[in-house]
N, CA, C and O atoms as a GROMACS GRO file, in nm:
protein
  572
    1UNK      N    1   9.022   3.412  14.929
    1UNK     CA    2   9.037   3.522  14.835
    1UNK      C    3   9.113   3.474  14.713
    1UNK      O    4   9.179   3.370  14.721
    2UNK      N    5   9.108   3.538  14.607
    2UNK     CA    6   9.104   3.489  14.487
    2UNK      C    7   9.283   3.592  14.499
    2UNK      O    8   9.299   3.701  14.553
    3UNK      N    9   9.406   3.494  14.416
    3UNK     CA   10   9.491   3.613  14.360
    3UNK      C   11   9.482   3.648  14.266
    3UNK      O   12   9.557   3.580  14.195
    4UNK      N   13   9.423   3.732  14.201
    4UNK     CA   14   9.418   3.853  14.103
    4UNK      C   15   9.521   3.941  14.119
    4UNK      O   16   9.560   3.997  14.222
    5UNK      N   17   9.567   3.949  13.991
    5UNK     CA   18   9.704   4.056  13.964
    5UNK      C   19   9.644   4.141  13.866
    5UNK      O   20   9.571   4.112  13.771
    6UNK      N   21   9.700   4.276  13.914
    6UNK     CA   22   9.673   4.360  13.812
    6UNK      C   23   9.746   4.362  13.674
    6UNK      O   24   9.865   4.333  13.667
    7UNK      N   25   9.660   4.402  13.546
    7UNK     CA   26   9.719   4.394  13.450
    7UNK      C   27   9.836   4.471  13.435
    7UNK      O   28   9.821   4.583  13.483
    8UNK      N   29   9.951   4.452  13.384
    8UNK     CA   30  10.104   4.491  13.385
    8UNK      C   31  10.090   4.611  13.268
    8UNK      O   32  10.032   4.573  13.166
    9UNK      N   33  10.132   4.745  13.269
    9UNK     CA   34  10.106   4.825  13.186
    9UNK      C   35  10.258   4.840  13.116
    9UNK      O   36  10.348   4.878  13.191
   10UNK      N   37  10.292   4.808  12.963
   10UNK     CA   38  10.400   4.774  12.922
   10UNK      C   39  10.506   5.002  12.958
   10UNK      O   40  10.468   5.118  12.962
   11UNK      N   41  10.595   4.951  12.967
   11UNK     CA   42  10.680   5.090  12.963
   11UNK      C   43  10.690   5.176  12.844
   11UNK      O   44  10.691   5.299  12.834
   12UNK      N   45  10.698   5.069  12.742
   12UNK     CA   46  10.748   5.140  12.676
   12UNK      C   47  10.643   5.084  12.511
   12UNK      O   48  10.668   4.970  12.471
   13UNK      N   49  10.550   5.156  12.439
   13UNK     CA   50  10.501   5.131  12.341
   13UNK      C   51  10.510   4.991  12.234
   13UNK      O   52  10.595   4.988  12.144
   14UNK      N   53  10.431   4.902  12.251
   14UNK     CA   54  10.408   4.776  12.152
   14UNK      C   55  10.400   4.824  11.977
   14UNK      O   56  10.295   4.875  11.938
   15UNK      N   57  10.490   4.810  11.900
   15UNK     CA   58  10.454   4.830  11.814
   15UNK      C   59  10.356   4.754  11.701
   15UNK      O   60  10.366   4.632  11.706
   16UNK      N   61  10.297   4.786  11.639
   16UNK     CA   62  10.113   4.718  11.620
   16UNK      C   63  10.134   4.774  11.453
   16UNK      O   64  10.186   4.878  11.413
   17UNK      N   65  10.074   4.664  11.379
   17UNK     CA   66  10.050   4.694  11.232
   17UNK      C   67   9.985   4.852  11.209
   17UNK      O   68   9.952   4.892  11.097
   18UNK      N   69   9.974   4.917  11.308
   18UNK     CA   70   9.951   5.086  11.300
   18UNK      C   71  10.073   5.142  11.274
   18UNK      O   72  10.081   5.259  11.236
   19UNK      N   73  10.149   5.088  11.287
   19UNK     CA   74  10.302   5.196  11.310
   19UNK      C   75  10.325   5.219  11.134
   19UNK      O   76  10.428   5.271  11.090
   20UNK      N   77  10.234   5.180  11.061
   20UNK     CA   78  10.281   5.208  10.930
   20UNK      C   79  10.205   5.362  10.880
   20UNK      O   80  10.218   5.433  10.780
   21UNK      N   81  10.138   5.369  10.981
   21UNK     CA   82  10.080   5.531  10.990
   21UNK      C   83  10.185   5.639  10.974
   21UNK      O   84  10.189   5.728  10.889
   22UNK      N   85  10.259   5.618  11.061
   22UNK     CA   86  10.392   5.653  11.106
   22UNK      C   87  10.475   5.641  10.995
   22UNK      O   88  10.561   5.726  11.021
   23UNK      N   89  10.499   5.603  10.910
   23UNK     CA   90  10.596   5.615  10.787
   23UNK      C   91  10.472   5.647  10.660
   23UNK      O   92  10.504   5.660  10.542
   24UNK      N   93  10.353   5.654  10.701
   24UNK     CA   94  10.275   5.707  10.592
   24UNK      C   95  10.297   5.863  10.611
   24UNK      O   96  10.327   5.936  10.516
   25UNK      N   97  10.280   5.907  10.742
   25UNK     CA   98  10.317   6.060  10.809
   25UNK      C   99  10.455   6.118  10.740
   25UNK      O  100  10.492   6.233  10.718
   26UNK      N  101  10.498   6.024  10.724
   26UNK     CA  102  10.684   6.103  10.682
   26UNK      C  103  10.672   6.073  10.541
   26UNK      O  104  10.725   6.165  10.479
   27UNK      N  105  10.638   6.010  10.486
   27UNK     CA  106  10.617   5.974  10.336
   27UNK      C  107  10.559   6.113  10.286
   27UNK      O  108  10.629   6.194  10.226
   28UNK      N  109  10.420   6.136  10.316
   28UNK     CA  110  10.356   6.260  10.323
   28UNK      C  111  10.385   6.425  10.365
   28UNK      O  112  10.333   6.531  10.329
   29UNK      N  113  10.465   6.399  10.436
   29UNK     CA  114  10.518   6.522  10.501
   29UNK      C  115  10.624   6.583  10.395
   29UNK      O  116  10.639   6.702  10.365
   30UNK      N  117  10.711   6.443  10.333
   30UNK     CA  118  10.809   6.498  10.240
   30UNK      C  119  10.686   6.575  10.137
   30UNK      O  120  10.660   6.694  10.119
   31UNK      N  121  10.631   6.459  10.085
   31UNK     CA  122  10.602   6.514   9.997
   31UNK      C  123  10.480   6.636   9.962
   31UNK      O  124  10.448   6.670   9.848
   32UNK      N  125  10.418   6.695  10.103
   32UNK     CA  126  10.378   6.798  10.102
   32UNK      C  127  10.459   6.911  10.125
   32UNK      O  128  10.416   7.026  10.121
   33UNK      N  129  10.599   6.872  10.154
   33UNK     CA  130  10.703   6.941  10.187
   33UNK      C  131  10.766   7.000  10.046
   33UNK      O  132  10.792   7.112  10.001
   34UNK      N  133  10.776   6.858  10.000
   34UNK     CA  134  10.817   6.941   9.794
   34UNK      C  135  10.695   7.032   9.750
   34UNK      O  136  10.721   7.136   9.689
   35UNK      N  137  10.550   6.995   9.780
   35UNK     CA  138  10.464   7.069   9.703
   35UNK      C  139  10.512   7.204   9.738
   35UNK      O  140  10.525   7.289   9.649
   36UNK      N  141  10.556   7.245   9.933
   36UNK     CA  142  10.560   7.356   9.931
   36UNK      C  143  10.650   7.430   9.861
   36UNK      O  144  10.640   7.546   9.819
   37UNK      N  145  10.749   7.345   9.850
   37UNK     CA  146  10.927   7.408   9.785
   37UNK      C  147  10.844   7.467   9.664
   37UNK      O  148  10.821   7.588   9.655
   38UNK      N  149  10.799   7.371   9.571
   38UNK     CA  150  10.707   7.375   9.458
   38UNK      C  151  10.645   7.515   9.431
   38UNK      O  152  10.675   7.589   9.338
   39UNK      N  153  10.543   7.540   9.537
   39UNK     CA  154  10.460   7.657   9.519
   39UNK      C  155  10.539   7.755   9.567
   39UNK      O  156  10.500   7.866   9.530
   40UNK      N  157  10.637   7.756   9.636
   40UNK     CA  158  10.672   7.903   9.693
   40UNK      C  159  10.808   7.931   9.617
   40UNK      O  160  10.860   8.039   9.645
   41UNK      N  161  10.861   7.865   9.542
   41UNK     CA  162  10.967   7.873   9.485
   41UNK      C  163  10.893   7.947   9.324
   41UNK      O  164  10.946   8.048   9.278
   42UNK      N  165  10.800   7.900   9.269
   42UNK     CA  166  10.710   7.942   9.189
   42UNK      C  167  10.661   8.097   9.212
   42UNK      O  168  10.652   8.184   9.126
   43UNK      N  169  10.634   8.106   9.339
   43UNK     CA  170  10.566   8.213   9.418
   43UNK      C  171  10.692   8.367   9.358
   43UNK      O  172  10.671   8.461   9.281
   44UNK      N  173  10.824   8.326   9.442
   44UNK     CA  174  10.926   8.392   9.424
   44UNK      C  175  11.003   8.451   9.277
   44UNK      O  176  11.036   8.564   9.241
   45UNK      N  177  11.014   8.297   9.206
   45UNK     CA  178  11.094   8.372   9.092
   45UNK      C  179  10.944   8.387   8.973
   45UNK      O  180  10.961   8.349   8.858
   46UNK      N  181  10.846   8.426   9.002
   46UNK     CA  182  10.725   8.443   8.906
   46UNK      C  183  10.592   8.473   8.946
   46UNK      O  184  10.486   8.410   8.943
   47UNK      N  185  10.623   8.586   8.985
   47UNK     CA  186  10.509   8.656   9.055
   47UNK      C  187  10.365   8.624   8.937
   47UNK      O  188  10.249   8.618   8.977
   48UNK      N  189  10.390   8.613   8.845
   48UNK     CA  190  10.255   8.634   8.743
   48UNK      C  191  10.172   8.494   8.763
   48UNK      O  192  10.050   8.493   8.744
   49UNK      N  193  10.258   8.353   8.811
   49UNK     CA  194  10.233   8.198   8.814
   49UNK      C  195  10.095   8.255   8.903
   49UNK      O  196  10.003   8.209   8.836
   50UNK      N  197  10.040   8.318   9.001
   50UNK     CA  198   9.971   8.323   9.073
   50UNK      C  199   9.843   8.418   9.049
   50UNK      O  200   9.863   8.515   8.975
   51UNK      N  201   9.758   8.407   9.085
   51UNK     CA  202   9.671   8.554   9.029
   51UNK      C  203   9.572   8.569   9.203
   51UNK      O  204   9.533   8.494   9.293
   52UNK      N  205   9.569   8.670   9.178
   52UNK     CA  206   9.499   8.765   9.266
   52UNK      C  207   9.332   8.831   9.275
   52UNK      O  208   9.268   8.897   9.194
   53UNK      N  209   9.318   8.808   9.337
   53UNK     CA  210   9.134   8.896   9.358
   53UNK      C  211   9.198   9.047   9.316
   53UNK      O  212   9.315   9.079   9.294
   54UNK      N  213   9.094   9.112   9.313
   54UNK     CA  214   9.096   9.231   9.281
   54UNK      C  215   9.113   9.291   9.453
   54UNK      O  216   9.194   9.380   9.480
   55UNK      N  217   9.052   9.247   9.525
   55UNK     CA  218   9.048   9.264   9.687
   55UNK      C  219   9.160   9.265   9.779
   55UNK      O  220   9.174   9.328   9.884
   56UNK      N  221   9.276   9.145   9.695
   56UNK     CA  222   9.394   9.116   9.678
   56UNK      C  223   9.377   8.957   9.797
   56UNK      O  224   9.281   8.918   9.863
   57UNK      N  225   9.488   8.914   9.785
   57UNK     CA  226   9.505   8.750   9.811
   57UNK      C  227   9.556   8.710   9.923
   57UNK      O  228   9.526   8.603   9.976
   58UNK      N  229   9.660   8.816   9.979
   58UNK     CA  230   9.737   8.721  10.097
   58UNK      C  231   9.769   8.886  10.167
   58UNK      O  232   9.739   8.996  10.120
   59UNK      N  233   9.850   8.849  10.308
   59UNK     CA  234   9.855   8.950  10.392
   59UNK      C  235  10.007   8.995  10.344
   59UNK      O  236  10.070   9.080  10.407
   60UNK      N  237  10.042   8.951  10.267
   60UNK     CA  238  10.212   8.955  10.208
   60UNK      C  239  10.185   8.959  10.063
   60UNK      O  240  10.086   8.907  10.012
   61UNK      N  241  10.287   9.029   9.992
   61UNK     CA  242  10.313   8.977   9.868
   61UNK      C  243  10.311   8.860   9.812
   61UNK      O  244  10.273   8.763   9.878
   62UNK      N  245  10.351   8.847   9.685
   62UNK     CA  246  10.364   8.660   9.642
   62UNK      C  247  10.477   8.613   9.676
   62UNK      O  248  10.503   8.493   9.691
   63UNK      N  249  10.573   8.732   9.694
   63UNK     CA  250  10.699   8.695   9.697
   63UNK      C  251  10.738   8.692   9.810
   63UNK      O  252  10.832   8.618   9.838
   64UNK      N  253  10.681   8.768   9.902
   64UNK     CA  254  10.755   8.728  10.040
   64UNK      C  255  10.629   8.583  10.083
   64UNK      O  256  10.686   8.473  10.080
   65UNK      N  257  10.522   8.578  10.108
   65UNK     CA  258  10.439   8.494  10.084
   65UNK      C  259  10.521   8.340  10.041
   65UNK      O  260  10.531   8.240  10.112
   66UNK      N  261  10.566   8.360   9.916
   66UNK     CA  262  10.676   8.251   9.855
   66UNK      C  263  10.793   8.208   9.936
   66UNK      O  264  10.828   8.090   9.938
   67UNK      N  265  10.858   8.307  10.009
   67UNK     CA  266  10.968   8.238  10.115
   67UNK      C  267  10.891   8.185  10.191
   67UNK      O  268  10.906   8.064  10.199
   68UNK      N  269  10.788   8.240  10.271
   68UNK     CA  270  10.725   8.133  10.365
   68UNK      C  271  10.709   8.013  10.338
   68UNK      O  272  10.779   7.928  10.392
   69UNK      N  273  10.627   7.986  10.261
   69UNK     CA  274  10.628   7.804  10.164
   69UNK      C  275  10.737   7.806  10.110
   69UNK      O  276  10.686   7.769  10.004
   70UNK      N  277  10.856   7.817  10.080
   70UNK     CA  278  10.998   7.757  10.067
   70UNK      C  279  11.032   7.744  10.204
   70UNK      O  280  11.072   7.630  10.228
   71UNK      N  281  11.031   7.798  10.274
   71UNK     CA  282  11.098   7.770  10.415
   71UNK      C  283  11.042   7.660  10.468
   71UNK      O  284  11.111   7.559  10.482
   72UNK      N  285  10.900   7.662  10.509
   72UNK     CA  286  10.818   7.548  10.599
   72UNK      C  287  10.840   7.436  10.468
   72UNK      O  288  10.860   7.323  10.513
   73UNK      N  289  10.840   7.441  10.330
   73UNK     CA  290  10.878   7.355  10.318
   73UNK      C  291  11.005   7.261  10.255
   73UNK      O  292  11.018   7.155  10.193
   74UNK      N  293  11.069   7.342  10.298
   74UNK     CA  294  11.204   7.289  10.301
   74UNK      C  295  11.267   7.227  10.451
   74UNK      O  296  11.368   7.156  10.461
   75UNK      N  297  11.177   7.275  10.567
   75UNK     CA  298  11.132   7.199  10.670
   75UNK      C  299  11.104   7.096  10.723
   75UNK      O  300  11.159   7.027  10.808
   76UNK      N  301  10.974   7.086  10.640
   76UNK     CA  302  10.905   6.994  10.616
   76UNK      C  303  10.974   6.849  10.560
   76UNK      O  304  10.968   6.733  10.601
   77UNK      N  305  11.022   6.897  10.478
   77UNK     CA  306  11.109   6.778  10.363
   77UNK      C  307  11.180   6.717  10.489
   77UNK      O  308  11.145   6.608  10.534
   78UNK      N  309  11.312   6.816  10.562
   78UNK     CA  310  11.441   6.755  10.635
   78UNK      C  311  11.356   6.689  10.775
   78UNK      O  312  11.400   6.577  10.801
   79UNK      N  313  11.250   6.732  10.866
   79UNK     CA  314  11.178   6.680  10.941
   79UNK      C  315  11.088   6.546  10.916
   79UNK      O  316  11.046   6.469  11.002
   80UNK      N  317  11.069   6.539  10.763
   80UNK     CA  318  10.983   6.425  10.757
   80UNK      C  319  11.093   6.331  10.687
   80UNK      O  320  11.039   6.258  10.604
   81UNK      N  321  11.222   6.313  10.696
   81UNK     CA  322  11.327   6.262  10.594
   81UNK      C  323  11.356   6.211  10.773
   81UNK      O  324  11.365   6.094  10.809
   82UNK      N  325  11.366   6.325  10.860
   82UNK     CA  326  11.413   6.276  11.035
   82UNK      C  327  11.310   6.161  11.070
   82UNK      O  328  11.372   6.060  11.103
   83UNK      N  329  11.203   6.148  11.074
   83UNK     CA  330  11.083   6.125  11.138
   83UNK      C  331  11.119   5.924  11.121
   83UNK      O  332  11.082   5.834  11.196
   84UNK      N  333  11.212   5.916  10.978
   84UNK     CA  334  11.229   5.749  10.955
   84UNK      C  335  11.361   5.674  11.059
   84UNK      O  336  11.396   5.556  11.066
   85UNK      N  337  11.420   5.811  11.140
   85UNK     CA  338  11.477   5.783  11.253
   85UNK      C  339  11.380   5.710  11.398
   85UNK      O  340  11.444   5.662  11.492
   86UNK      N  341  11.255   5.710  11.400
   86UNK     CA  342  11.178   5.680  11.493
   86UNK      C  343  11.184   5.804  11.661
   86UNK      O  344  11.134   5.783  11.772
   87UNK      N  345  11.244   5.893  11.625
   87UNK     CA  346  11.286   5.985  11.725
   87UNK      C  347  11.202   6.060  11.762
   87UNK      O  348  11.151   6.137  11.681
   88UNK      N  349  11.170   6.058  11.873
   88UNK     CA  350  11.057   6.165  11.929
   88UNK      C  351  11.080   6.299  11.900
   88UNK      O  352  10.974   6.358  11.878
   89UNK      N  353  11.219   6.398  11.888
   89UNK     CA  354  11.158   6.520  11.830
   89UNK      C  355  11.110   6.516  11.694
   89UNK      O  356  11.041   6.616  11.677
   90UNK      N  357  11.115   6.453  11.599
   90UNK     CA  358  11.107   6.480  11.442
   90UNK      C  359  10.928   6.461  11.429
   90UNK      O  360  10.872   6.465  11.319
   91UNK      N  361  10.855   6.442  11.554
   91UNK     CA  362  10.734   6.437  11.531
   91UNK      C  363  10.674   6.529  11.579
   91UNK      O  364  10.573   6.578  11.529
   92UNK      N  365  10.738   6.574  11.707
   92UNK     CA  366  10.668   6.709  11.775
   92UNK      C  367  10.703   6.829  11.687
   92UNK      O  368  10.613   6.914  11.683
   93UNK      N  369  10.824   6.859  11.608
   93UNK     CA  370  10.823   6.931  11.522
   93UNK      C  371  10.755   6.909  11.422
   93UNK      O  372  10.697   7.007  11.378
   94UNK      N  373  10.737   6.784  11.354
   94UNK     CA  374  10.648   6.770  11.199
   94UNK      C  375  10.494   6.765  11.255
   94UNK      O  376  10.426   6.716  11.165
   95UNK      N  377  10.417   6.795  11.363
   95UNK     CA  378  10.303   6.841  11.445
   95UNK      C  379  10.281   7.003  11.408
   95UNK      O  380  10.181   7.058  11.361
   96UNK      N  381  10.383   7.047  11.437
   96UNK     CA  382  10.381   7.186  11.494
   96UNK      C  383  10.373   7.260  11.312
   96UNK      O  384  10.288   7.341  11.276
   97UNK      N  385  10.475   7.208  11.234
   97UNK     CA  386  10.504   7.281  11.068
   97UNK      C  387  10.379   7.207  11.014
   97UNK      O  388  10.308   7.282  10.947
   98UNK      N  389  10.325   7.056  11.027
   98UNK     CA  390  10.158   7.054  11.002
   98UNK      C  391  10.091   7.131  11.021
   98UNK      O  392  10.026   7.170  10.924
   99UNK      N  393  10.066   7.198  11.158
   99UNK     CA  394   9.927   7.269  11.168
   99UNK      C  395   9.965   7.399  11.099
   99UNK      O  396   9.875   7.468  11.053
  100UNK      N  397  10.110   7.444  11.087
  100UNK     CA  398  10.129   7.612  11.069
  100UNK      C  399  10.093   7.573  10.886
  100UNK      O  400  10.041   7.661  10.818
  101UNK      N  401  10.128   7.436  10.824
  101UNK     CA  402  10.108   7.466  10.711
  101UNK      C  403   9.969   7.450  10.630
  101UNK      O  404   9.962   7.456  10.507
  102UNK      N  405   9.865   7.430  10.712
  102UNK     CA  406   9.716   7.403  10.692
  102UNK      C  407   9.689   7.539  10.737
  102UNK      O  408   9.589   7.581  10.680
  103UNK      N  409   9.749   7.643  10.835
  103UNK     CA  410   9.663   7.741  10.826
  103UNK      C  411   9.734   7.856  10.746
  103UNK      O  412   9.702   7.973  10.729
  104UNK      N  413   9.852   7.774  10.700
  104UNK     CA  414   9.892   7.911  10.590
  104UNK      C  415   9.805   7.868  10.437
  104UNK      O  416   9.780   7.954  10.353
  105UNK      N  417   9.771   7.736  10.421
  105UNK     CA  418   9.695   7.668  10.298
  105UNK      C  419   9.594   7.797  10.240
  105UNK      O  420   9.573   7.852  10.132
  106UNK      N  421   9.544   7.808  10.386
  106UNK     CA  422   9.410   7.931  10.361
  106UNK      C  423   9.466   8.058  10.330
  106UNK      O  424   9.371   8.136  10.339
  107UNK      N  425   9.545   8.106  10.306
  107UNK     CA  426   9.577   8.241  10.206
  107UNK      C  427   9.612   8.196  10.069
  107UNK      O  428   9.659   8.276   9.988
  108UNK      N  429   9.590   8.071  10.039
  108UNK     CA  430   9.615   8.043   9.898
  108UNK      C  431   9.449   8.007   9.854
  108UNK      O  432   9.409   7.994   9.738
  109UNK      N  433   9.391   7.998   9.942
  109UNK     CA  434   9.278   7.909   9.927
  109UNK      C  435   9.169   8.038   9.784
  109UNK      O  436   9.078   7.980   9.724
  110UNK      N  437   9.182   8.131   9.763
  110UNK     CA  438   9.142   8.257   9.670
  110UNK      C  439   9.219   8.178   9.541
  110UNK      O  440   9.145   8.132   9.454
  111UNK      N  441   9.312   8.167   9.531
  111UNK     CA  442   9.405   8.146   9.445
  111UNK      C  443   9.380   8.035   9.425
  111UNK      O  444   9.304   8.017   9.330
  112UNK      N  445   9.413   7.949   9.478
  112UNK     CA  446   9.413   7.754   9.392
  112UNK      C  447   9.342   7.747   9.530
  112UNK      O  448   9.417   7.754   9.626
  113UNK      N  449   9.201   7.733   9.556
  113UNK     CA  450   9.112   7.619   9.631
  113UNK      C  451   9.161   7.495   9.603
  113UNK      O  452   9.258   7.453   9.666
  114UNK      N  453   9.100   7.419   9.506
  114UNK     CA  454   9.095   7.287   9.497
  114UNK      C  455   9.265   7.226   9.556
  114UNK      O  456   9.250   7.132   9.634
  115UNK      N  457   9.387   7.257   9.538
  115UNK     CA  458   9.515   7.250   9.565
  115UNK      C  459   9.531   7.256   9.686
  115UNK      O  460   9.582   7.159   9.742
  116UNK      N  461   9.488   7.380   9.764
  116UNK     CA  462   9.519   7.410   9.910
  116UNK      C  463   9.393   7.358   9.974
  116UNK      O  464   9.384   7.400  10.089
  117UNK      N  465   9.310   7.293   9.944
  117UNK     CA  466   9.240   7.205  10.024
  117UNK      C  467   9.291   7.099  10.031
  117UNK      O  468   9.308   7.045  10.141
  118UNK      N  469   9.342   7.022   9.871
  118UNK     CA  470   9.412   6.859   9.860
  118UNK      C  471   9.555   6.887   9.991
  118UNK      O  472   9.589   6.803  10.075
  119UNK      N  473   9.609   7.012   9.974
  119UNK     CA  474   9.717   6.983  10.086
  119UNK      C  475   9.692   7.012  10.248
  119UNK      O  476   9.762   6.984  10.346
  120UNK      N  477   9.545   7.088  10.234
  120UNK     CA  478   9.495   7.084  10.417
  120UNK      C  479   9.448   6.905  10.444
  120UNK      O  480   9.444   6.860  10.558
  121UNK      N  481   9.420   6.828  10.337
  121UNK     CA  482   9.364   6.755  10.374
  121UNK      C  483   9.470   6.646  10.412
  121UNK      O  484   9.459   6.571  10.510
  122UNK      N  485   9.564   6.647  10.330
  122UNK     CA  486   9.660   6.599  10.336
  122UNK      C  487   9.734   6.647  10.480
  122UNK      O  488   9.817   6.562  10.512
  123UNK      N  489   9.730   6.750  10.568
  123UNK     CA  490   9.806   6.797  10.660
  123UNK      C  491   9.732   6.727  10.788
  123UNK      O  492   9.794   6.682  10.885
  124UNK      N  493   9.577   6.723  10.772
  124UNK     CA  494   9.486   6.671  10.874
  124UNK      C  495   9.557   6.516  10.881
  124UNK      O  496   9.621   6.483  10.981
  125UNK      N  497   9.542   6.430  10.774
  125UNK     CA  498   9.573   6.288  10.764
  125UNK      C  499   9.730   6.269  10.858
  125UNK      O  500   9.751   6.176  10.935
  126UNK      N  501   9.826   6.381  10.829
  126UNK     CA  502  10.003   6.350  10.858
  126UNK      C  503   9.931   6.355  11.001
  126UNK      O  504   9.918   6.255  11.072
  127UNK      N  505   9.890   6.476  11.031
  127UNK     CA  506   9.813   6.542  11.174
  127UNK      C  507   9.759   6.373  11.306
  127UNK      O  508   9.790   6.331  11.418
  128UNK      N  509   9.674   6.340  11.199
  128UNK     CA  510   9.670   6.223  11.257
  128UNK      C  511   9.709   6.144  11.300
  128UNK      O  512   9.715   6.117  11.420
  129UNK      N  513   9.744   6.090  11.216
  129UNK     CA  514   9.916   5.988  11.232
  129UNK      C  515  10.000   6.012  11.328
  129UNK      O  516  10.030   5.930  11.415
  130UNK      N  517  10.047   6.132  11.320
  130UNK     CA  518  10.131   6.149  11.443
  130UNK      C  519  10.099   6.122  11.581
  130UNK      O  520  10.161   6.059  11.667
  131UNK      N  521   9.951   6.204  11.586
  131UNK     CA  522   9.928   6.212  11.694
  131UNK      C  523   9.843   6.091  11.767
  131UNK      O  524   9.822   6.066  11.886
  132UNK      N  525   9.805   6.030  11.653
  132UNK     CA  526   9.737   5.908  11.732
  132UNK      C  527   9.837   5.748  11.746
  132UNK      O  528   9.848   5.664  11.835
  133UNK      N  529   9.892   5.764  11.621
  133UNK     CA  530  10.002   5.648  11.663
  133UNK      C  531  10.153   5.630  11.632
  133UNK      O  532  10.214   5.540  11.574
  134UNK      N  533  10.208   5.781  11.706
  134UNK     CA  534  10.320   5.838  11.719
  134UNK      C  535  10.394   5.780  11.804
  134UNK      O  536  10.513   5.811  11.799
  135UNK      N  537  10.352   5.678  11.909
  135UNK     CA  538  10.396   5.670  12.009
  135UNK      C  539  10.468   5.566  12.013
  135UNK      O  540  10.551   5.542  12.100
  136UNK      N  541  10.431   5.473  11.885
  136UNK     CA  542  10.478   5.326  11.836
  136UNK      C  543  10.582   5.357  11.754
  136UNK      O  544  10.640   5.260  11.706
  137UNK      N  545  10.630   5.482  11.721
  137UNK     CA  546  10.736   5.467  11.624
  137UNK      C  547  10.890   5.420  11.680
  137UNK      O  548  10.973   5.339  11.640
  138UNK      N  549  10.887   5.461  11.730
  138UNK     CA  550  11.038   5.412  11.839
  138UNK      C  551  11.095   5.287  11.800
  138UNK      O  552  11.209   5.260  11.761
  139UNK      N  553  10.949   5.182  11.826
  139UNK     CA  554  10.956   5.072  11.865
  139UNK      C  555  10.974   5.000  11.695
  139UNK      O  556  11.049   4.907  11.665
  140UNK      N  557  10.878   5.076  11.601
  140UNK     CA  558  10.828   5.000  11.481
  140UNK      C  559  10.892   5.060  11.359
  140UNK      O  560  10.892   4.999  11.252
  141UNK      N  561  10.953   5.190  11.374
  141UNK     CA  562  10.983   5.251  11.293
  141UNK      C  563  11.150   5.288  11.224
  141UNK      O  564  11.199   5.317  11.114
  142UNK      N  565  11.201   5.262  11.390
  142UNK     CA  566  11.358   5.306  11.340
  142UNK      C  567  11.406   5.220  11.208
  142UNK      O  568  11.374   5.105  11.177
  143UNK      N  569  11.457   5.274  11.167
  143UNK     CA  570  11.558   5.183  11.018
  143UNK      C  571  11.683   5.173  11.057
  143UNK      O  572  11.767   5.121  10.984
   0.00000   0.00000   0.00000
């Protein structure tokens, strides 16, 4: 009989020229994080910056509407500023304020399409990253 060993399955994540996904994710996150500060801070002190269907635009005002995108992204910013720690929560949270901020994109989507698509698309890409080679940051990412 032949000794054959089974292949050794490492414990703990190899970090691999992917892990730069992983600081592309937090790079991005900030800075979809300012767009939000951006638009909802806009939203708040200038209700007119925005315009409306006649049907009307969002399930909120502009202004309460506007704290929401100041909040997630002021979130966003301090979670993706965490994420260059290599720490496993700063990704399961910047997962979770990704997807909530691609499906809040779509109540702007009446208002600025072309904008709130560039930042769903942008949320899919962070989306990615995380989740496909999140697992290497530990290893590749801490500073």
């Amino acid at each position: 009989m032949s000794d054959l060993k089974a292949p050794r399955v490492a414990s703990t994540p190899v970090a691999t020229g992917w892990v730069g996904w992983i600081w592309f994710a937090a790079l991005v996150l900030v800075l979809v994080g300012t767009y939000n500060l951006i638009q909802g801070l806009a939203a708040i002190f200038e209700d007119d910056v925005f315009t409306t269907t006649s049907a009307g635009l969002l399930v909120l005002d502009l202004t309460a509407w506007g704290w929401v995108h100041t909040v997630v992204g002021a979130l966003q910013v301090l979670v993706g500023l965490a994420m260059f720690s290599g720490a496993t929560w700063p990704r399961v949270i910047a997962i979770i304020l990704v997807m909530i901020n691609a499906v809040a994109q779509l109540a702007w989507l009446n208002a600025h399409p072309v904008w709130s698509v560039i930042v769903i698309v942008l949320d899919v890409l962070v989306l990615w990253a995380l989740v496909v080679h999140g697992a290497e940051a530990r290893e590749g990412l801490a500073v």
